[in-house]
TIRO-2110 file (N, C-alpha, C; in Angstrom, 1 decimal):
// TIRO-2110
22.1, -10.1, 7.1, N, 1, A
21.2, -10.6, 6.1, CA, 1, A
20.3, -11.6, 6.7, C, 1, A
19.0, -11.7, 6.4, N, 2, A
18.2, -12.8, 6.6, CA, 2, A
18.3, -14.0, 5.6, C, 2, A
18.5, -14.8, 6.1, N, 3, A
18.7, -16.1, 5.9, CA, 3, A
17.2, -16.9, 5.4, C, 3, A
17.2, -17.8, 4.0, N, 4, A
15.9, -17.9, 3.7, CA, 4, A
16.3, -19.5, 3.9, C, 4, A
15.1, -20.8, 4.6, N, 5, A
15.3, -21.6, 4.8, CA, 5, A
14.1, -22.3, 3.9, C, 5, A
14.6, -23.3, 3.0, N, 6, A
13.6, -24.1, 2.1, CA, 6, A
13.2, -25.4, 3.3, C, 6, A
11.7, -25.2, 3.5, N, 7, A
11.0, -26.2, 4.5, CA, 7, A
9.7, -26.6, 4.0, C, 7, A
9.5, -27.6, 4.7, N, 8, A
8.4, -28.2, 4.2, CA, 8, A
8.1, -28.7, 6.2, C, 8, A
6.6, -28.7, 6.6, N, 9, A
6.1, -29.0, 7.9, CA, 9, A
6.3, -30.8, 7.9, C, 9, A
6.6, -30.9, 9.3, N, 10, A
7.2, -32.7, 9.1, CA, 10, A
8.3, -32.8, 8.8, C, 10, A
9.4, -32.0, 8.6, N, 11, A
10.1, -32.7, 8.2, CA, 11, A
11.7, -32.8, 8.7, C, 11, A
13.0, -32.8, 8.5, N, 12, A
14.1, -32.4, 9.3, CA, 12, A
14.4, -31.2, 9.4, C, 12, A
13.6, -30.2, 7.9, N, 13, A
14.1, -28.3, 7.9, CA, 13, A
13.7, -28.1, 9.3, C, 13, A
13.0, -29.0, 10.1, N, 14, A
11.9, -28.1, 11.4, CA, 14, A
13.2, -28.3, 12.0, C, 14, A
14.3, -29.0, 12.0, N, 15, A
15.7, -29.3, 13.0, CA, 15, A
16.7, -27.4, 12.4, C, 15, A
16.5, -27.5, 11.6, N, 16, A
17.1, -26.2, 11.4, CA, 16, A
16.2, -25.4, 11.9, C, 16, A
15.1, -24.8, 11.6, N, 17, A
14.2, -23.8, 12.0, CA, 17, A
14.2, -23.8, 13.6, C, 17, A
14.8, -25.2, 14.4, N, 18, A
14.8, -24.7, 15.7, CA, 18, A
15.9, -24.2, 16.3, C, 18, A
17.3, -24.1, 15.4, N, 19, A
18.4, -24.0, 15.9, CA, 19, A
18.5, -22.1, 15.2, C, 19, A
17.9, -22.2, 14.7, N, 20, A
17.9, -20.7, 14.1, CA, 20, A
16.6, -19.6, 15.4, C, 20, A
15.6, -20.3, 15.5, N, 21, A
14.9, -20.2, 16.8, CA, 21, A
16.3, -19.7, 17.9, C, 21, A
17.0, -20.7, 18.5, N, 22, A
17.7, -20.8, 19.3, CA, 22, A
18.6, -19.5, 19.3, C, 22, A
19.0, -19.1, 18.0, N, 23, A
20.1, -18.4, 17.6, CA, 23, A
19.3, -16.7, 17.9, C, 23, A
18.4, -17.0, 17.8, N, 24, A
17.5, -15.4, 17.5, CA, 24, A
17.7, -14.7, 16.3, C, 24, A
17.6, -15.5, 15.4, N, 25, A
18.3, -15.1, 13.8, CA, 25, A
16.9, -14.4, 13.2, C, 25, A
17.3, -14.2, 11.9, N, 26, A
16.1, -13.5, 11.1, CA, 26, A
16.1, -14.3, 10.4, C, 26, A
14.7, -15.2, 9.6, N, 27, A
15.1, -15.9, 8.8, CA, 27, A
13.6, -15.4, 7.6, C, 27, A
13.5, -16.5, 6.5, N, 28, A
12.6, -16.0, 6.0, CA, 28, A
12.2, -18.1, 5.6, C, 28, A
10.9, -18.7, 5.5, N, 29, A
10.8, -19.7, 5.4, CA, 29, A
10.0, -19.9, 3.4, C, 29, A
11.4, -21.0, 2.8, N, 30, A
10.1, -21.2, 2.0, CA, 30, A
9.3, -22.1, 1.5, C, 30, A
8.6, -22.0, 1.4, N, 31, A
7.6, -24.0, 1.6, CA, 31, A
7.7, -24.5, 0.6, C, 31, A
8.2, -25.7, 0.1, N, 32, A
8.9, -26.8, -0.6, CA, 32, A
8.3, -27.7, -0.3, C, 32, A
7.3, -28.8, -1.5, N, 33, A
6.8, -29.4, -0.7, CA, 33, A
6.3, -30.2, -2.0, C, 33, A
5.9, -31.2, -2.2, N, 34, A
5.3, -31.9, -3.6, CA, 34, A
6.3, -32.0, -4.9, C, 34, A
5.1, -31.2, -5.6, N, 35, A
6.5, -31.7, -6.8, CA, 35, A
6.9, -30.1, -7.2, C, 35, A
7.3, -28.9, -5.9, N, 36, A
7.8, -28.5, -5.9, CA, 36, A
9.4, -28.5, -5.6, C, 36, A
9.3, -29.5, -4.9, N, 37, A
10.9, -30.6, -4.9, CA, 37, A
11.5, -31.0, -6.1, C, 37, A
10.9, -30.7, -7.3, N, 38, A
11.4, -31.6, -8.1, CA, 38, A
11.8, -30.3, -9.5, C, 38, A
11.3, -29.0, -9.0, N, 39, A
11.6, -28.0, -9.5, CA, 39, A
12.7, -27.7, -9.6, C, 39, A
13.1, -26.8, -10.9, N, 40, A
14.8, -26.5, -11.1, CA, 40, A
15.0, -25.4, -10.2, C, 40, A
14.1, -24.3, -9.7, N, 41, A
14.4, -24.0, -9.1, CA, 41, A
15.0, -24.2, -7.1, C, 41, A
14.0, -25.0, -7.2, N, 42, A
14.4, -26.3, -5.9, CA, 42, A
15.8, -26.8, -6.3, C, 42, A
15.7, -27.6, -7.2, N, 43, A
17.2, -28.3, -7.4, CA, 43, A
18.0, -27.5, -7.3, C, 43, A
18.0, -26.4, -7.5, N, 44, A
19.4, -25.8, -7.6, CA, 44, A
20.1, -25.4, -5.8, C, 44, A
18.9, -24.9, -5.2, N, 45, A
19.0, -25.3, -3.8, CA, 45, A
19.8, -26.6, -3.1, C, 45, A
18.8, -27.6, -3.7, N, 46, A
19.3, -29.1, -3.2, CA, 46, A
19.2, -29.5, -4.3, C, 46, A
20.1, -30.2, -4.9, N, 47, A
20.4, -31.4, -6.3, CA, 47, A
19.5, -32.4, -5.9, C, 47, A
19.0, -32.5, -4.5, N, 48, A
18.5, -34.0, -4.2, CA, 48, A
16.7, -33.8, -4.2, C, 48, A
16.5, -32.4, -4.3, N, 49, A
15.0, -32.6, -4.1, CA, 49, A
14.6, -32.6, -2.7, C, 49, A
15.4, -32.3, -1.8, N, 50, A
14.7, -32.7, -0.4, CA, 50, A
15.1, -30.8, 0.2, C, 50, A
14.5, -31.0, 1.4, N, 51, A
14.5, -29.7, 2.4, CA, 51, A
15.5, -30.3, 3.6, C, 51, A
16.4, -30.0, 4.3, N, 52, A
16.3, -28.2, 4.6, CA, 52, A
17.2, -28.2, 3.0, C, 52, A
17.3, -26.8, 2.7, N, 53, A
17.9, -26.1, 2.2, CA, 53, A
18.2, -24.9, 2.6, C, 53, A
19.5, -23.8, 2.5, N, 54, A
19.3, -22.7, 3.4, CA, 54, A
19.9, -21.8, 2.9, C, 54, A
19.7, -20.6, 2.0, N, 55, A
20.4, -19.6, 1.2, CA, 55, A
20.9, -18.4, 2.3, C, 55, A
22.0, -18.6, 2.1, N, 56, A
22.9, -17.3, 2.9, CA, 56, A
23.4, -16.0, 1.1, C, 56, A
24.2, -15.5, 1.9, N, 57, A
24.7, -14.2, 1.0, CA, 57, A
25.7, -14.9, 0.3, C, 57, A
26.1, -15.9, 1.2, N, 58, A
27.7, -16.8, 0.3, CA, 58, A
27.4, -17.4, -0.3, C, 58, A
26.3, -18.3, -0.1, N, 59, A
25.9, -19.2, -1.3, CA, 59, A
24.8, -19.9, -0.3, C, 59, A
24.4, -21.1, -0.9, N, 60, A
23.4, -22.2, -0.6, CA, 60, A
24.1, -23.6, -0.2, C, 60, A
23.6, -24.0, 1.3, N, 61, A
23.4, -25.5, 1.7, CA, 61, A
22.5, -26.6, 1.8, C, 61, A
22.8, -27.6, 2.0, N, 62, A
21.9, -28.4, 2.2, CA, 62, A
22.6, -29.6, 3.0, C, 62, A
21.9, -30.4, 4.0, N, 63, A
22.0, -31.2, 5.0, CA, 63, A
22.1, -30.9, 6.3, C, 63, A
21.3, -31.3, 7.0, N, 64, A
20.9, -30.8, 8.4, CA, 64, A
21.9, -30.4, 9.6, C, 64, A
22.9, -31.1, 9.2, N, 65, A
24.3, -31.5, 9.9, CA, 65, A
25.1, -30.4, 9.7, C, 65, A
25.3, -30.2, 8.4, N, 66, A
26.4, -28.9, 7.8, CA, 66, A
25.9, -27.7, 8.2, C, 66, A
24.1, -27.7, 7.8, N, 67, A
23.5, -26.3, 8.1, CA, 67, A
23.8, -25.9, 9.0, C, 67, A
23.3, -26.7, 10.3, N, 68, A
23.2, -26.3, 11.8, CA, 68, A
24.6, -25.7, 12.3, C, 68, A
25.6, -26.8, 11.7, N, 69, A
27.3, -26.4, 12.3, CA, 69, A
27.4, -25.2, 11.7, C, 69, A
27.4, -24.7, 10.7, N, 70, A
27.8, -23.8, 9.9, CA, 70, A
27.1, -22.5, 10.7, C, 70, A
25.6, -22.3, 10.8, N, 71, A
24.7, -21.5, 11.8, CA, 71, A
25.7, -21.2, 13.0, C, 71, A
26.1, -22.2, 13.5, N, 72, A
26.5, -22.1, 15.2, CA, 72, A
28.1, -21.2, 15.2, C, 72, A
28.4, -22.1, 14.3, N, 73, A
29.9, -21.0, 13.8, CA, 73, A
29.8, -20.0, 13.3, C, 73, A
29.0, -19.2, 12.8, N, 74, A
28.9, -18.0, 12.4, CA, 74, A
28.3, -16.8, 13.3, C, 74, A
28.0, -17.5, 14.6, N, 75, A
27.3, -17.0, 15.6, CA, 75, A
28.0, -17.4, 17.4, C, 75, A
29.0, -17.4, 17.3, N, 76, A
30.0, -17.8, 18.5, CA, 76, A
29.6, -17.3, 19.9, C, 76, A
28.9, -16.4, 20.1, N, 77, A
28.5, -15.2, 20.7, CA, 77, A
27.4, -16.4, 21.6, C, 77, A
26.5, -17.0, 20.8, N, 78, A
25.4, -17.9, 21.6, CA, 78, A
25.5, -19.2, 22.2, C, 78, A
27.0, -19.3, 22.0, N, 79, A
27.7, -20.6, 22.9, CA, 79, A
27.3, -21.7, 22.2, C, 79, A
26.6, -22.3, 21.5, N, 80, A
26.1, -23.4, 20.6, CA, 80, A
27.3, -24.7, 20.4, C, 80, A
28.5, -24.1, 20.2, N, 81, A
29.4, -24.5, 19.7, CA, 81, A
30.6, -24.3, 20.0, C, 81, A
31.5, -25.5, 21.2, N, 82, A
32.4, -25.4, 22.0, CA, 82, A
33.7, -24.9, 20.7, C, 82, A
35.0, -24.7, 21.1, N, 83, A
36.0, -24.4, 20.7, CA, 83, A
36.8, -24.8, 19.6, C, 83, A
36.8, -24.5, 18.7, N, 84, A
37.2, -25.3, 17.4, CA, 84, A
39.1, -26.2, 17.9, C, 84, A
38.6, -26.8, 17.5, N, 85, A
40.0, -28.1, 18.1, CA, 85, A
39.8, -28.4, 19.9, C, 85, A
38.5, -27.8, 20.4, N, 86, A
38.4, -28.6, 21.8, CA, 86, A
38.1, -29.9, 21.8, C, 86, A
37.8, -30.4, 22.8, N, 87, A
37.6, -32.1, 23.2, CA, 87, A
36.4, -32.2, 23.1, C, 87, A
35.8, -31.0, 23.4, N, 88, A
34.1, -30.5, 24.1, CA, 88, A
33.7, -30.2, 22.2, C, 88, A
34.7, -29.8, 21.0, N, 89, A
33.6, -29.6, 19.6, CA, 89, A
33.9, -31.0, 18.9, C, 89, A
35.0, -32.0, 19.5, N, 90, A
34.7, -33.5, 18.8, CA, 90, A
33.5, -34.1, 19.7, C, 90, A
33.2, -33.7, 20.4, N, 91, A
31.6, -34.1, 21.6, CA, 91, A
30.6, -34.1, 20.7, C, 91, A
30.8, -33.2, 20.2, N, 92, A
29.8, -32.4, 19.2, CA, 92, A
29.4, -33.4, 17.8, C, 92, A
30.4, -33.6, 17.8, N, 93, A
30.5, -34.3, 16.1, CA, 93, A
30.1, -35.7, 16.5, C, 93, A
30.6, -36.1, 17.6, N, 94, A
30.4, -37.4, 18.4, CA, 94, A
28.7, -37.2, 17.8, C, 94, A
28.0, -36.6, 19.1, N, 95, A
26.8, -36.8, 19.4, CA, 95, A
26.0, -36.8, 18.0, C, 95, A
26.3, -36.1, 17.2, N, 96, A
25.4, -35.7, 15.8, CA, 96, A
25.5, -36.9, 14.7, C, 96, A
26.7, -37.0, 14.7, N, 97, A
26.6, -38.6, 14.3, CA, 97, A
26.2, -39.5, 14.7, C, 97, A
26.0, -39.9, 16.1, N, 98, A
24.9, -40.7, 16.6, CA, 98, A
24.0, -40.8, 16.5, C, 98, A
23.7, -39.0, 16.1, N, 99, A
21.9, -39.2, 15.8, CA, 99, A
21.3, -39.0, 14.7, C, 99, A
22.2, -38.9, 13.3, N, 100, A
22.1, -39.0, 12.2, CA, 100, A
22.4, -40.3, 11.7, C, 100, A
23.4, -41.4, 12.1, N, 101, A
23.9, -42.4, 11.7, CA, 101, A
23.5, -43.3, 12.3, C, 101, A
23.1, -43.3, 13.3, N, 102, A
22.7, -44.5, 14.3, CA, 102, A
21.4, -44.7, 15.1, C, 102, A
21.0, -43.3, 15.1, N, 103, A
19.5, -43.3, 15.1, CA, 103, A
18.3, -43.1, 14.0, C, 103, A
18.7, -42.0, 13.2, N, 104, A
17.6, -41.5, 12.8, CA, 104, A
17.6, -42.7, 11.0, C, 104, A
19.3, -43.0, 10.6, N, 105, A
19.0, -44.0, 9.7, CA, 105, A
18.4, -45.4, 10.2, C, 105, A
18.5, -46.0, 11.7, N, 106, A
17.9, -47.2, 11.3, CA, 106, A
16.7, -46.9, 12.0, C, 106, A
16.1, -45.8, 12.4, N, 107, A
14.7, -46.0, 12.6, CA, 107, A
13.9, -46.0, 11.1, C, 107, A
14.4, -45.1, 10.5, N, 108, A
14.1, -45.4, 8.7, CA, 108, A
14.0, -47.1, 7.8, C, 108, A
15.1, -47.4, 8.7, N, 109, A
15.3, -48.7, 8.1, CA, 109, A
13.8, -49.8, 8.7, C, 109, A
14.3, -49.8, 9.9, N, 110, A
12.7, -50.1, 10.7, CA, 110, A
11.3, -50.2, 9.8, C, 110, A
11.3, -48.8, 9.8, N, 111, A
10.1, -48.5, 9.6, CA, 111, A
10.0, -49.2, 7.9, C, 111, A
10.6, -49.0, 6.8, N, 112, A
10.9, -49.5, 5.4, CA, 112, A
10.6, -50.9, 5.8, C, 112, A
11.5, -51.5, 6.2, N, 113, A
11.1, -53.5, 6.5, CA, 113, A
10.7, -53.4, 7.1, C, 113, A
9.5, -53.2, 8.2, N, 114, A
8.2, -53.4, 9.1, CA, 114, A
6.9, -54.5, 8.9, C, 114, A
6.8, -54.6, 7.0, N, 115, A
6.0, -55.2, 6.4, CA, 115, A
6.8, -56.2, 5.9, C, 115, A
7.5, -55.8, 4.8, N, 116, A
8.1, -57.0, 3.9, CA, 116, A
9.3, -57.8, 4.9, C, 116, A
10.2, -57.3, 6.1, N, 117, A
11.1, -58.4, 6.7, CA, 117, A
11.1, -58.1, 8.2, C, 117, A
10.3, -58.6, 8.7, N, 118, A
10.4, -58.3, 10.3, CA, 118, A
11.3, -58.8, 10.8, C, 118, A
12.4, -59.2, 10.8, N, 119, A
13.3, -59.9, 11.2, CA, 119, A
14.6, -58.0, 11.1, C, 119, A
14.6, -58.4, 9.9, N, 120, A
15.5, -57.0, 9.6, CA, 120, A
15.2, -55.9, 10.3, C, 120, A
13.5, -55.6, 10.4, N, 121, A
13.0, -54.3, 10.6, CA, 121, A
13.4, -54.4, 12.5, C, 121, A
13.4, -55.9, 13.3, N, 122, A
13.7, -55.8, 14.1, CA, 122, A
15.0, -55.3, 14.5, C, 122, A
16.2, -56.0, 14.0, N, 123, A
17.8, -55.5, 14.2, CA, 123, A
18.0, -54.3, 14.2, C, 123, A
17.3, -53.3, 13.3, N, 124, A
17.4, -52.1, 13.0, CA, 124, A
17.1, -51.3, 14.5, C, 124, A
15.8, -51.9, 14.9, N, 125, A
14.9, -51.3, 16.2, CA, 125, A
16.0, -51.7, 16.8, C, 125, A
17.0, -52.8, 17.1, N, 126, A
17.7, -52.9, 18.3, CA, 126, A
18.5, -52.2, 18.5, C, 126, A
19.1, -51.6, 17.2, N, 127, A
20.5, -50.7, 16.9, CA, 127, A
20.4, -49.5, 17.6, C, 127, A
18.9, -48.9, 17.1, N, 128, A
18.9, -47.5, 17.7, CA, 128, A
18.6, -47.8, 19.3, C, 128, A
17.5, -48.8, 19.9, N, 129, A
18.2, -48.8, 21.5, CA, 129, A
19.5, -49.0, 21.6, C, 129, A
20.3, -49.6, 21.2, N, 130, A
21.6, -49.7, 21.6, CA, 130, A
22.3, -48.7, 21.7, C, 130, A
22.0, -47.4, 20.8, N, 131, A
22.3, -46.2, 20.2, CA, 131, A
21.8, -45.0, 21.4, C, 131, A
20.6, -45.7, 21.6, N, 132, A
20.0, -45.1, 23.0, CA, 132, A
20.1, -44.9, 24.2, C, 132, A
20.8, -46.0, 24.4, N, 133, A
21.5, -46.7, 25.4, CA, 133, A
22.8, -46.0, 26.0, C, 133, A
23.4, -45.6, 25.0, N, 134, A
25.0, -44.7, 24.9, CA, 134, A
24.3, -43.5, 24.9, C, 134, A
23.6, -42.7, 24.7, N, 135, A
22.7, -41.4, 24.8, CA, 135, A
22.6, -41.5, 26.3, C, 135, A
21.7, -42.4, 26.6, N, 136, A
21.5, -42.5, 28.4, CA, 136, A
22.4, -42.7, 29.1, C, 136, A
23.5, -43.2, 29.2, N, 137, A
24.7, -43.2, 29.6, CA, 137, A
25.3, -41.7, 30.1, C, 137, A
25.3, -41.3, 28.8, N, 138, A
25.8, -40.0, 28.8, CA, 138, A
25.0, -39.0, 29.7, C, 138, A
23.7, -39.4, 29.8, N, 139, A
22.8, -38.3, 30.1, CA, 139, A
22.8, -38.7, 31.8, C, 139, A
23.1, -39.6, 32.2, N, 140, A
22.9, -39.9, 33.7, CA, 140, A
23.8, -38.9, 34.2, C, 140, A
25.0, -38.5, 33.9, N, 141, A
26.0, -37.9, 34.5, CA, 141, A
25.4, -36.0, 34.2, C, 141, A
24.8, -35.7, 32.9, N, 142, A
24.7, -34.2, 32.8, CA, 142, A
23.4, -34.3, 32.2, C, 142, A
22.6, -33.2, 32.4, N, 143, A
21.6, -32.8, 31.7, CA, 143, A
22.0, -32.4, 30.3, C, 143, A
22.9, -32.1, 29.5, N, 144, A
23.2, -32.0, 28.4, CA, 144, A
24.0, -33.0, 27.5, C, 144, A
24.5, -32.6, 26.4, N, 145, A
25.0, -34.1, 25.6, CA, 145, A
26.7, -33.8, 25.7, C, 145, A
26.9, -32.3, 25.9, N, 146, A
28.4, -31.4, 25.8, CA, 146, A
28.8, -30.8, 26.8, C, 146, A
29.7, -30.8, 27.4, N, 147, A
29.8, -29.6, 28.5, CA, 147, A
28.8, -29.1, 29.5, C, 147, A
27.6, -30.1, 29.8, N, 148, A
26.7, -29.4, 30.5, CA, 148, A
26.1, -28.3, 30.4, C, 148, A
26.2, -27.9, 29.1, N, 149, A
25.3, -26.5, 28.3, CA, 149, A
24.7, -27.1, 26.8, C, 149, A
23.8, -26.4, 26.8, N, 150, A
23.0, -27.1, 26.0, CA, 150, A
23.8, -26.5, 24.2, C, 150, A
23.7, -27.6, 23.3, N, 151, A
24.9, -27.0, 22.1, CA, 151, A
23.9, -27.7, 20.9, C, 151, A
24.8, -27.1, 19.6, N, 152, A
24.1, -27.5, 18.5, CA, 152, A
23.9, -29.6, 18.4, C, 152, A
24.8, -30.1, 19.4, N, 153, A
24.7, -31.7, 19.8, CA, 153, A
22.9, -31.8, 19.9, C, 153, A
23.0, -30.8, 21.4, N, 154, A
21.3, -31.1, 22.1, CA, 154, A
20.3, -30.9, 20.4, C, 154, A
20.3, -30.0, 19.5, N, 155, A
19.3, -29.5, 18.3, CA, 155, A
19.6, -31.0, 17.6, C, 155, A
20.7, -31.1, 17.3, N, 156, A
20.6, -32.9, 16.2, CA, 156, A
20.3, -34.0, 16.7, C, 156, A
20.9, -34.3, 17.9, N, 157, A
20.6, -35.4, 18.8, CA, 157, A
19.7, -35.3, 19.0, C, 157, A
18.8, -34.7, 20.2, N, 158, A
18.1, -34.6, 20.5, CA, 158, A
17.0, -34.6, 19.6, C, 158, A
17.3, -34.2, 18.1, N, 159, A
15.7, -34.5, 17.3, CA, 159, A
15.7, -35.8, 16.8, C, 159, A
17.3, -36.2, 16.5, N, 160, A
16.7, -37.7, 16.3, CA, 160, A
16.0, -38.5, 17.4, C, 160, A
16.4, -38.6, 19.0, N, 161, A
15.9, -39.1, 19.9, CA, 161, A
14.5, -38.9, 19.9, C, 161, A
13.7, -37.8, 19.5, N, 162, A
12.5, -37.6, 19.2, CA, 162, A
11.6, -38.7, 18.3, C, 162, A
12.5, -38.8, 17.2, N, 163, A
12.1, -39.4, 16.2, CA, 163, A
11.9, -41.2, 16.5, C, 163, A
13.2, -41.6, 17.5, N, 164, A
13.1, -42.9, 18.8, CA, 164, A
11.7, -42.8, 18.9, C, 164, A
11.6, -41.8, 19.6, N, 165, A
10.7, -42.1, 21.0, CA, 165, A
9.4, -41.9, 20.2, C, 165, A
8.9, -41.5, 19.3, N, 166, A
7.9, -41.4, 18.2, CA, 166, A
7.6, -43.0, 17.7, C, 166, A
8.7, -43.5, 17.8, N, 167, A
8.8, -44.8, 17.2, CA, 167, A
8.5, -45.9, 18.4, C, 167, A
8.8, -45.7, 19.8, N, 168, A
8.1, -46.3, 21.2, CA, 168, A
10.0, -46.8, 21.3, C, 168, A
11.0, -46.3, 21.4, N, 169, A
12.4, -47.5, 21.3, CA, 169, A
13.3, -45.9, 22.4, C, 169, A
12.3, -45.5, 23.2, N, 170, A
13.4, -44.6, 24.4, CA, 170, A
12.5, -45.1, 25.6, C, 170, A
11.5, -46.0, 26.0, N, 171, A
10.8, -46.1, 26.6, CA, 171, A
11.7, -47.1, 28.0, C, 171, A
12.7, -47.3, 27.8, N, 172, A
13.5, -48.2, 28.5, CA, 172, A
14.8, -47.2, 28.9, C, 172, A
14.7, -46.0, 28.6, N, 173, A
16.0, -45.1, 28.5, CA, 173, A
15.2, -43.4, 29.8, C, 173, A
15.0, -43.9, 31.2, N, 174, A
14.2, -42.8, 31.9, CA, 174, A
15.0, -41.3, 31.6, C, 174, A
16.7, -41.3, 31.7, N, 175, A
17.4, -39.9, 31.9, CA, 175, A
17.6, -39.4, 30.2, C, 175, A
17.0, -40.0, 29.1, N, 176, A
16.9, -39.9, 28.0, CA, 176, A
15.3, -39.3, 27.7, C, 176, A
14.6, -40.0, 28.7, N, 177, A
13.1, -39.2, 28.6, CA, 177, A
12.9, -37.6, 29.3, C, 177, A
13.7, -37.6, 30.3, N, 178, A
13.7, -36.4, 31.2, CA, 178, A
14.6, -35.5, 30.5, C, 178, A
15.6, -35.9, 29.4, N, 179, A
16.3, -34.8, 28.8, CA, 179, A
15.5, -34.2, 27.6, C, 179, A
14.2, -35.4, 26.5, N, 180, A
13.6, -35.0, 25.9, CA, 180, A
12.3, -34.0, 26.1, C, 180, A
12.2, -33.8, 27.5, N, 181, A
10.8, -33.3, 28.4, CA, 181, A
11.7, -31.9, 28.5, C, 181, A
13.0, -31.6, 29.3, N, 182, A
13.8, -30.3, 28.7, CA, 182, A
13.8, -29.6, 27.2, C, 182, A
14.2, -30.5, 26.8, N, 183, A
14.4, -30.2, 25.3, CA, 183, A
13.0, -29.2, 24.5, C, 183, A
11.8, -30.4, 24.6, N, 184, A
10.5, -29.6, 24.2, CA, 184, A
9.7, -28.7, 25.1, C, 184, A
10.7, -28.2, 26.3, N, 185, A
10.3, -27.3, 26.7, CA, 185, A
11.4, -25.9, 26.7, C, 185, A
11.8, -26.3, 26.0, N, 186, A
12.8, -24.8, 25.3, CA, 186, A
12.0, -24.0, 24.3, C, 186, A
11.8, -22.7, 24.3, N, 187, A
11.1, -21.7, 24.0, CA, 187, A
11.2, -22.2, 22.4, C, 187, A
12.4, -21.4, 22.0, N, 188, A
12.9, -21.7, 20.8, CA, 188, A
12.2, -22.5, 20.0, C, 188, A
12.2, -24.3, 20.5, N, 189, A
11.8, -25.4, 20.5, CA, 189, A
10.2, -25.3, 20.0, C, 189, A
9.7, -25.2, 21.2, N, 190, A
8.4, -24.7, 20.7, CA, 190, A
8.0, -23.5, 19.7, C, 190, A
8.8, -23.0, 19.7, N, 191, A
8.3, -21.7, 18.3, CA, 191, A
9.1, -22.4, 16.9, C, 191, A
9.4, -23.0, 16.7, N, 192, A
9.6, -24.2, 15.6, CA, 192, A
8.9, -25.0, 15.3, C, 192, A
8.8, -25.7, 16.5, N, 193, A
7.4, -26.7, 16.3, CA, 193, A
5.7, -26.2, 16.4, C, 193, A
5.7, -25.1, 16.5, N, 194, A
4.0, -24.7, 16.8, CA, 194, A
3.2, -25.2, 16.4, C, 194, A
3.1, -24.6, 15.4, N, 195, A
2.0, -25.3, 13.8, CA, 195, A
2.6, -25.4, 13.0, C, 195, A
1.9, -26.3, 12.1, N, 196, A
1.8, -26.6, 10.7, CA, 196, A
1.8, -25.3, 9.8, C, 196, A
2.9, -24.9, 9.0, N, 197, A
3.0, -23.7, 8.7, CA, 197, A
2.4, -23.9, 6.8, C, 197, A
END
């Protein structure tokens, strides 16, 4: 079955759309975007109004994190996703949480207090170097975030680190930049990000 993914350009669905890239899936995209978000038929998708959203035969998800895991487990064949109860799939959960929890919320936060509390907006900037910091750590020893193969970790992680380095806060992190310069030169990668769809 083709898989239909609610997206909007800009935004995290492009983190799905690259992991589905990666997968060589079929998918179908549908653009969500204004106050098409706010449609019942949207909501029923996502209750929250936002993208990704992603309709399978079983039913409908939403959240970047679930989707992606969910994609990688249904597709074992493309290695994405080490061994369920390995050391190498708590890596996994490791890394995605880092870049959903620790990077990609306080660059948000950052950017929100930038104007009204620069003090705050700063802490937040320091968190995610900090956060960056344990990313580059990791990355001095492997080119990847898991096992030295690249996994659904490199598609979440890795897009939040984007979202860093968009923000100027990987500029102090070099085996974090040379893993991001890999990253956006993965085929996949680039057929996700091309254009503005």
């Amino acid at each position: 079955m083709t898989v239909r993914l609610a997206y909007s350009p800009n935004s995290r669905a492009a983190r799905v759309r690259w992991l589905l890239e990666e997968l060589g899936a079929e998918y179908e995209l549908i653009p969500v975007s204004g106050e098409a978000r706010r449609s019942a038929e949207h909501l029923r998708r996502h209750p929250l109004g936002r993208v990704p959203a992603l309709e399978t035969a079983a039913g409908t998800l939403f959240e970047t994190a679930a989707i992606c895991l969910h994609l990688a487990e249904l597709n074992p064949a493309a290695g994405l996703l080490p061994a369920e109860g390995s050391y190498e799939r708590a890596l996994v959960y490791q890394w995605i949480s880092v870049g959903l929890t620790e990077i990609d919320a306080f660059v948000a936060e950052a950017t929100r207090a930038a104007e009204s509390d620069p003090e705050r907006a700063e802490a937040a900037r320091e968190r995610v170097r900090s956060a960056v910091a344990a990313v580059e750590a990791a990355l001095e020893r492997d080119d990847f975030l898991v096992g030295g193969r690249f996994s659904v970790a490199d598609v979440l992680c890795g897009s939040s680190l984007f979202t860093a380095r968009r923000n100027g806060l990987t500029a102090a992190a070099p085996a974090v930049e040379r893993y991001l310069e890999q990253l956006e030169a993965r085929p996949a990668r680039q057929r996700a990000y091309a254009a503005a769809d």
